[in-house]
Legacy VTK file of the C-alpha trace (Angstrom):
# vtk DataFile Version 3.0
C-alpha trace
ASCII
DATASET POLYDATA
POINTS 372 float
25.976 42.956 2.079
23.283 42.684 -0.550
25.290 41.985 -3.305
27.155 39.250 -1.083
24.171 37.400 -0.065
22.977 37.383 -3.672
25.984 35.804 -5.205
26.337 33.656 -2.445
22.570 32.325 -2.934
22.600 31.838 -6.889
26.717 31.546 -7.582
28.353 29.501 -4.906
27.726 25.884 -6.133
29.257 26.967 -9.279
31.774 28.442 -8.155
32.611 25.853 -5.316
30.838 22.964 -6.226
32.434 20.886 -2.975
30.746 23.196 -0.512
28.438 20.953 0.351
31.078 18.189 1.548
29.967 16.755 5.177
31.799 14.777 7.522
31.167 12.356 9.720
32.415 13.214 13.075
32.633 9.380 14.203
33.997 8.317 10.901
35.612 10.915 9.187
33.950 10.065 6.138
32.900 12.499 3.557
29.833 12.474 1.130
28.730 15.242 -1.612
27.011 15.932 -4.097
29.563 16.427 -6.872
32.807 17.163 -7.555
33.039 18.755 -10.626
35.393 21.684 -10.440
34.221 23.828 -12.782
34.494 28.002 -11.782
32.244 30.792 -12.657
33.817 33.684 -13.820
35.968 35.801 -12.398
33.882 38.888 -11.953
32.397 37.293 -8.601
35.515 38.296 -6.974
33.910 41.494 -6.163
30.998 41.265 -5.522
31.609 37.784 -3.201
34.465 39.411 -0.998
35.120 42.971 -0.293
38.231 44.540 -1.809
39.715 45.327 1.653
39.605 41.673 2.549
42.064 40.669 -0.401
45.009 41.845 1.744
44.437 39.164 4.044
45.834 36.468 1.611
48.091 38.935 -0.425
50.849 36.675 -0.692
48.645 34.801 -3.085
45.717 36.823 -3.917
43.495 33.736 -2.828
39.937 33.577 -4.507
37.177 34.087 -2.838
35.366 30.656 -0.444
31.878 30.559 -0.078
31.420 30.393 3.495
28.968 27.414 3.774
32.088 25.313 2.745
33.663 26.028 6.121
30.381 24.890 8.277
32.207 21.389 8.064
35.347 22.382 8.421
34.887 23.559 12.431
33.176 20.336 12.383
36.293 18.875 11.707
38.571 20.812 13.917
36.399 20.197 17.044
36.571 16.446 16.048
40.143 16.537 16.578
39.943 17.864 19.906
36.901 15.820 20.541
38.656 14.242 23.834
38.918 17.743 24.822
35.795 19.061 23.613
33.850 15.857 25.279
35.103 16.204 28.695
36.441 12.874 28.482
39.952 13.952 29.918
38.248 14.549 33.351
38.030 10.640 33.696
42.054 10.198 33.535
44.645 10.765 36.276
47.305 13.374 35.924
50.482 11.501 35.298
53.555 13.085 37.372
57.268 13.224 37.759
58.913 15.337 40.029
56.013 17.796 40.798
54.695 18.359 37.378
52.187 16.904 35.109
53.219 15.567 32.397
50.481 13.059 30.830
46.988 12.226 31.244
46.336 8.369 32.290
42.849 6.266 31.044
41.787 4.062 32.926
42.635 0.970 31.050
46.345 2.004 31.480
46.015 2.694 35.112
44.682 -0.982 35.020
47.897 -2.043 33.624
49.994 -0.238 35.644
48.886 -1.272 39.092
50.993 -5.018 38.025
54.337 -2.592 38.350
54.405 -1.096 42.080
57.983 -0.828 41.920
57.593 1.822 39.465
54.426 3.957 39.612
52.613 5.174 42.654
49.026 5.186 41.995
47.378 8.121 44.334
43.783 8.853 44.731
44.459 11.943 42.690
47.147 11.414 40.295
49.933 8.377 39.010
53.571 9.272 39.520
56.933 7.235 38.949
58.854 5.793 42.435
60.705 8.234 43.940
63.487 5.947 43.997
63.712 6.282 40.381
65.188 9.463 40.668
67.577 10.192 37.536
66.688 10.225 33.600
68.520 6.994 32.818
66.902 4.981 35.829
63.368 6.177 34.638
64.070 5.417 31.364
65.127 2.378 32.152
62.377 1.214 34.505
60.089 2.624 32.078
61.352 0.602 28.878
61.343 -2.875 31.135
57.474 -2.075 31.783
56.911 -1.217 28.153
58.507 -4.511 26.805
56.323 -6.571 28.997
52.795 -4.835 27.966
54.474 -5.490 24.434
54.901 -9.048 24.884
51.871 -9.796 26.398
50.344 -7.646 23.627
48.279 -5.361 26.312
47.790 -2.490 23.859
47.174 -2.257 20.251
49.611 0.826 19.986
52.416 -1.304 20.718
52.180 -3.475 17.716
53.597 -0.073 15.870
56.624 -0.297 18.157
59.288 2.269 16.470
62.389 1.353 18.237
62.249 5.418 18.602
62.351 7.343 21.508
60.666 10.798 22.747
61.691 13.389 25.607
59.186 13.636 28.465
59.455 17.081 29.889
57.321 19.005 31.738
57.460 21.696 29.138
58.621 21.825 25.418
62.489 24.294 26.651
62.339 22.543 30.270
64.648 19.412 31.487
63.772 15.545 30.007
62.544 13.898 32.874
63.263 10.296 30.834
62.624 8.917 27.644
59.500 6.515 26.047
59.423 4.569 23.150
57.358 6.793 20.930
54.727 4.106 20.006
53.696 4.367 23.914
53.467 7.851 24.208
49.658 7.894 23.550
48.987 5.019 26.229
50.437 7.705 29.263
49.084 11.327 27.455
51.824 12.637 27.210
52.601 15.614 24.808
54.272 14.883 21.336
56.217 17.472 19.576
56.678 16.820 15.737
57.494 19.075 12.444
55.402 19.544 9.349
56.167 20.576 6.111
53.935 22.594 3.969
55.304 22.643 0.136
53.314 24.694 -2.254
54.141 25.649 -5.905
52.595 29.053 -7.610
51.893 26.551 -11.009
51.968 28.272 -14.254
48.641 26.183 -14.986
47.055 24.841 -11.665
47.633 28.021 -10.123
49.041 27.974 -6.268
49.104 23.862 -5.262
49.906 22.197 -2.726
52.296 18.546 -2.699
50.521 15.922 -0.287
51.898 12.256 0.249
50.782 9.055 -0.145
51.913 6.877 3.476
53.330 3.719 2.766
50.769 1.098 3.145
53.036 -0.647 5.724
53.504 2.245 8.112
52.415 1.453 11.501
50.100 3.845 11.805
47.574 5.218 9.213
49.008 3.429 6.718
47.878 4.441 2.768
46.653 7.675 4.137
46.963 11.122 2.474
48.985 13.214 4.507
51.364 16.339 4.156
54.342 16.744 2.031
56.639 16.391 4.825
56.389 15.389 8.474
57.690 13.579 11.264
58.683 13.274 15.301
60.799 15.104 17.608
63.007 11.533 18.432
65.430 12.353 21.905
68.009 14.779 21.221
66.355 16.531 17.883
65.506 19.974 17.604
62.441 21.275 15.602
64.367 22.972 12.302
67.079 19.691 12.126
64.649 17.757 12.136
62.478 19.371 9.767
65.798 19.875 7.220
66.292 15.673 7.757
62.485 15.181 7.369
62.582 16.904 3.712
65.678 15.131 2.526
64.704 11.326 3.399
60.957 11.520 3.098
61.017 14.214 -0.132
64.248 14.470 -1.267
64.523 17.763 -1.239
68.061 19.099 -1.717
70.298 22.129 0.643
69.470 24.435 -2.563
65.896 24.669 -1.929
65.274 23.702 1.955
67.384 26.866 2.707
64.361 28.468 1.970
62.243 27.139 4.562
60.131 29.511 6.606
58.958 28.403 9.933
55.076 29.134 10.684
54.962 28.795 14.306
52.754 25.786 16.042
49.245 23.965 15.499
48.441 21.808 18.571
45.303 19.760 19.163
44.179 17.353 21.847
43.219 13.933 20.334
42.208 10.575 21.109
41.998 7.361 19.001
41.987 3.699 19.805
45.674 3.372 20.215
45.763 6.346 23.217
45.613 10.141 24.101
47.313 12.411 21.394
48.132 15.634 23.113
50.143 16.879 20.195
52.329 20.432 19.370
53.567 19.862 15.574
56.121 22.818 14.183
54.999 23.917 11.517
57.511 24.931 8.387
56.532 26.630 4.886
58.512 26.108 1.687
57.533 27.498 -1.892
58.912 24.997 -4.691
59.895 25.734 -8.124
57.360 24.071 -10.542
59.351 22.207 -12.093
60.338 20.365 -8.425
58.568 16.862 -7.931
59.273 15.345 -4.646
60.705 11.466 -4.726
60.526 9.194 -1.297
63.935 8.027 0.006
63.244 6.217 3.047
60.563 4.146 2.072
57.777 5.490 4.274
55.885 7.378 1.118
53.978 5.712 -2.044
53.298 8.787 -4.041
53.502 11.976 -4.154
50.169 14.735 -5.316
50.090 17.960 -6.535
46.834 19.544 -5.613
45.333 22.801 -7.012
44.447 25.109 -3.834
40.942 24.670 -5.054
40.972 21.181 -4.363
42.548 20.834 -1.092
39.750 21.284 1.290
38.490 18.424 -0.312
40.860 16.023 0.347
40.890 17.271 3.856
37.672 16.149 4.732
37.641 13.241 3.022
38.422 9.642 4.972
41.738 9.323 2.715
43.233 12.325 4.614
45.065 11.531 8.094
43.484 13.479 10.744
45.684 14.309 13.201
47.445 16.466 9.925
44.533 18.241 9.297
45.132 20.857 11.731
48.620 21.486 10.101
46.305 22.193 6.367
43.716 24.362 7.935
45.908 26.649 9.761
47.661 26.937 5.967
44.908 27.876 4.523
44.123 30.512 7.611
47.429 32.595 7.200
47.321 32.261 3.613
43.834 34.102 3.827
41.722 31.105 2.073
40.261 30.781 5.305
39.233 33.945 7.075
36.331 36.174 8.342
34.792 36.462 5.016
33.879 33.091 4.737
33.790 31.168 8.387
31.657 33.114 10.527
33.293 30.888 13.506
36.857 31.848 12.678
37.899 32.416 16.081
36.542 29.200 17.354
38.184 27.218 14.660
41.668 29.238 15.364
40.992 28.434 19.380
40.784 24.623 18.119
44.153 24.880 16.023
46.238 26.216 18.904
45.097 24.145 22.203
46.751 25.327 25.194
48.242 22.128 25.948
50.801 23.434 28.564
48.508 25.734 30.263
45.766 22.581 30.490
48.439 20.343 32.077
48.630 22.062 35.236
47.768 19.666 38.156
50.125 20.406 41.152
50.064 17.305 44.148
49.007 18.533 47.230
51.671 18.746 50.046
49.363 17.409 52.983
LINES 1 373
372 0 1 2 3 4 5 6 7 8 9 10 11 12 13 14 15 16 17 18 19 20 21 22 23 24 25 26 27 28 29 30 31 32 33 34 35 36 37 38 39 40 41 42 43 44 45 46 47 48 49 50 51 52 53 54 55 56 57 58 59 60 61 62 63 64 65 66 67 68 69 70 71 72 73 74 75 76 77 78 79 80 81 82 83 84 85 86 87 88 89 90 91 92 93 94 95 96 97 98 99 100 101 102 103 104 105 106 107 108 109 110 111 112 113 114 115 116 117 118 119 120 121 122 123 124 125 126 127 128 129 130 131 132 133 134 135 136 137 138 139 140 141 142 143 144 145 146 147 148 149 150 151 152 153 154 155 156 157 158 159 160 161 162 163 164 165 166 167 168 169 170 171 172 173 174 175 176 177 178 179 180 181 182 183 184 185 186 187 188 189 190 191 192 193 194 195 196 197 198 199 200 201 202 203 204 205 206 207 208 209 210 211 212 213 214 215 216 217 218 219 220 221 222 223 224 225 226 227 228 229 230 231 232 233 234 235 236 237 238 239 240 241 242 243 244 245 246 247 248 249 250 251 252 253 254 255 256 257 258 259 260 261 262 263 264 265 266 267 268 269 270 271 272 273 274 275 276 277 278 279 280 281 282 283 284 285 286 287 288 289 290 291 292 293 294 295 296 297 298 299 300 301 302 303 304 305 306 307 308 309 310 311 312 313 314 315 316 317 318 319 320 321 322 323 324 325 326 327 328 329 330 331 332 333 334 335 336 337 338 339 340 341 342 343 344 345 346 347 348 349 350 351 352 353 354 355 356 357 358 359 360 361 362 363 364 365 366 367 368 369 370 371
């Protein structure tokens, strides 16, 4: 313990010179000192983390973090589940179809919605759809008519991003669609969104293990020029989780069948979020692929500018920067957990930050009516 508080007090700005990044929890925006990546030598590894800790991350035999890097990295992770965190989802109405809860409503929306009687039923307790709209294609329906007039009469900035893409609303992820929203509206009725990430690293002859991030399009409807991850996008109606993921890689990467065979899915990050365009209760699946080195990903859809290869060291960096999209943090942090960058060594709050990477969205949306 000696030796580790020593070489953390006189060797960790040299060896991690970004441990003092900060970020603003209103902004996202990240100051420090310098960012000079320049590494001590290797003998710290030692003396900084205890041998039987290097199994955690044997798959690449991560380095050792200086744990007052990770002080603003829970920072991050409880800003996106601030909504949660806050309290401020006690002020919205459980949204309900059929007996279950499937959204969280603001009040601005249950503003809205009071204009369209013949579809919702606003009780003292909870919003639900007409029980006269009682099949998938008549919600739907009902649903879309109400969605094209907020559009028109531009009630909500999220609907300026309108996808012409729609997502199943179920009560739970393997359960029955109850109808289908245009995914730009999701966020205005809280309900969950399912998507798929894509986490491609490279073990680089040079940089050592690095990981691709994109560059979004600057005319994506939503956080446009933003870093983000290699690979990612929605669960549309009728998609499953590893289809889409495979479609994903070839139109937004262009990776070919030889390679995305290897894919390796990582189980789930989920995170409850809240922005100016809605409520983001979101579950992403998330997928791990190793790349050759000699692999560089090209866009073929049009939704990427460029294409990064980052040095592990330099991730967390970009992370907690402003330039990195922040609902795909979560999907980079739990990477760098079960990789063993992250661990007990080095964030004395580990179990909080893992608690904040795996919300229990469909144990939280629980409300039940009452029968009297």
């Amino acid at each position: 313990m000696a030796t580790l508080q020593a070489a953390q007090n006189s060797n960790c700005s040299d060896l991690l010179p970004y441990s003092s990044l900060k970020v603003n929890e209103d902004s996202n925006e990240t100051s420090h000192c310098h960012l000079n990546l320049h590494y001590s030598s290797e003998s710290l590894v030692t003396d900084v983390r205890p041998s039987v800790s290097l199994a955690v991350g044997e798959m690449f035999n991560p380095d050792p973090l200086c744990s007052l890097q990770y002080s603003e990295v829970l920072k991050l992770a409880r800003k996106f589940n601030k909504f949660y965190l806050t309290g401020a989802y006690k002020n919205c109405l459980p949204f309900v179809i059929e007996g279950r809860q499937i959204g969280l409503i603001l009040q601005n929306v249950l503003e809205a919605m009071k204009n369209h009687r013949d579809v919702f039923v606003i009780e003292r307790e909870y919003v639900s759809i007409c029980g006269s709209l009682n099949s998938y294609v008549v919600r739907s329906n009902a649903l879309a008519k109400v969605l094209e007039s907020w559009r028109k009469q531009e009630e909500f900035v999220t609907l300026k991003g309108w996808r012409n893409e729609c997502f199943e609303i179920r009560g739970g992820f393997s359960e029955k669609s109850f109808l289908e929203m245009e995914r730009s509206a999701t966020c205005l009725f809280g309900v969950r969104q399912f998507g798929v990430d894509i986490n491609g690293y490279v073990k680089h002859p040079e940089l050592g293990v690095s990981i691709w991030l994109q560059r979004r399009s600057k005319t994506k409807p939503t956080w446009p020029g933003k870093l983000d991850n290699m690979v990612g996008g929605g669960l549309t109606a009728g998609s499953a989780p590893l289809i889409t993921a495979i479609a994903e890689a070839a139109e937004e990467a262009s990776i070919p069948p030889e390679l995305i065979k290897h894919l390796k899915p990582a189980g789930t990050v989920s995170f409850l979020f809240e922005s100016e365009r809605g409520i983001f209760p979101n579950i992403e699946f998330v997928y791990d692929l190793e790349l050759p080195s000699t692999f560089v990903p090209t866009n073929a859809d049009g939704e990427v500018e460029s294409f990064e290869l980052v040095p592990i060291r330099e991730l967390l960096a970009k992370v907690l920067s402003a330039d990195f999209k922040t609902t795909s943090c979560p999907v980079v942090l739990d990477f760098l957990v079960r990789h063993g960058y992250i661990n007990s060594e080095n964030e004395p709050n580990l179990p909080e930050l893992l608690e904040l990477l795996h919300m229990p969205l469909h144990m939280m949306y629980n409300f039940v009516p009452s029968l009297a």
